[in-house]
C-alpha positions in Angstrom: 50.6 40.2 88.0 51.5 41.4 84.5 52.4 39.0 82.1 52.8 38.6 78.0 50.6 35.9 76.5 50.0 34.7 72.5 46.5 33.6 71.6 45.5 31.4 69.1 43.5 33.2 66.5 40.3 31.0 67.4 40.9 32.2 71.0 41.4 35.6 70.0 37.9 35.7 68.8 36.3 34.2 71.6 38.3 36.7 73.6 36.7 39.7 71.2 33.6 38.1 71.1 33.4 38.1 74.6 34.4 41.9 74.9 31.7 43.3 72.9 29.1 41.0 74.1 29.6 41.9 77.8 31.8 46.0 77.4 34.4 44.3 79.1 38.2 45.3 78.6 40.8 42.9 77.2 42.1 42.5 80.7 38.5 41.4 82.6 37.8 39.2 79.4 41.0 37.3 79.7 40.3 36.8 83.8 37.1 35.9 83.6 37.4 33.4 81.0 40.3 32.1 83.1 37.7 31.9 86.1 35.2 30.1 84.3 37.1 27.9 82.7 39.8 26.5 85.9 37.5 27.3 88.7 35.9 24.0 90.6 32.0 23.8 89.4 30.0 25.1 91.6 28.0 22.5 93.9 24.3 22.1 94.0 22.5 20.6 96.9 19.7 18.7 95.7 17.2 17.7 98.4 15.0 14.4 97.2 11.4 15.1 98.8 10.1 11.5 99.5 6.6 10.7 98.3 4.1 8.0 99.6 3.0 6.3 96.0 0.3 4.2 97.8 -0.4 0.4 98.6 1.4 -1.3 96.0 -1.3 -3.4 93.7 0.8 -6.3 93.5 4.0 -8.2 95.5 6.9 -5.9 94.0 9.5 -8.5 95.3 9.7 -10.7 92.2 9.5 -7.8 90.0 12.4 -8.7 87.7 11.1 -12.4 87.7 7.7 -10.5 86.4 9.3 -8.2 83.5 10.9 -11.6 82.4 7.7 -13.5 81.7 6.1 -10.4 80.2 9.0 -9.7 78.2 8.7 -13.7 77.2 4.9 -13.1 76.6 6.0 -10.1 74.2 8.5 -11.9 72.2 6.4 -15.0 71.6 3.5 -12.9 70.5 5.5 -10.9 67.4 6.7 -14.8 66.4 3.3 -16.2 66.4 2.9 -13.2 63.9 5.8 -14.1 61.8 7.7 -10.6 62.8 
């Protein structure tokens, strides 16, 4: 299809940049920044590989209860030194 368009100057640039970077004519610049910018992003699959980390060392189910009282421990310790 053959069309007119008016680019910003700031667009024009990219547009020349883009040319002399790659040899490219107006025509594939303009299309190919079209594609890059309007096409749907590409999709990665991303497989997680499980790993065995071990026995745990200690009963993980009142982990949250744990990071409390250690937090706790923490914060009382910097008071006792007056910061």
């Amino acid at each position: 299809m053959r069309t007119t368009i008016t680019l910003d100057a700031d667009t024009r640039g990219l547009i020349e940049k883009f040319m002399a970077e790659r040899g490219l004519s107006f025509k594939e610049s303009v299309n190919e920044a079209i594609r890059r910018g309007l096409a749907p992003a590409p999709t990665e699959s991303h497989v997680t590989v499980p790993r065995h980390l071990g026995t745990p060392r200690m009963d993980v189910v009142k982990a949250l209860a744990l990071a409390a009282d250690l937090e706790d421990e923490a914060i009382a310790r910097r008071l006792s030194e007056g910061r």
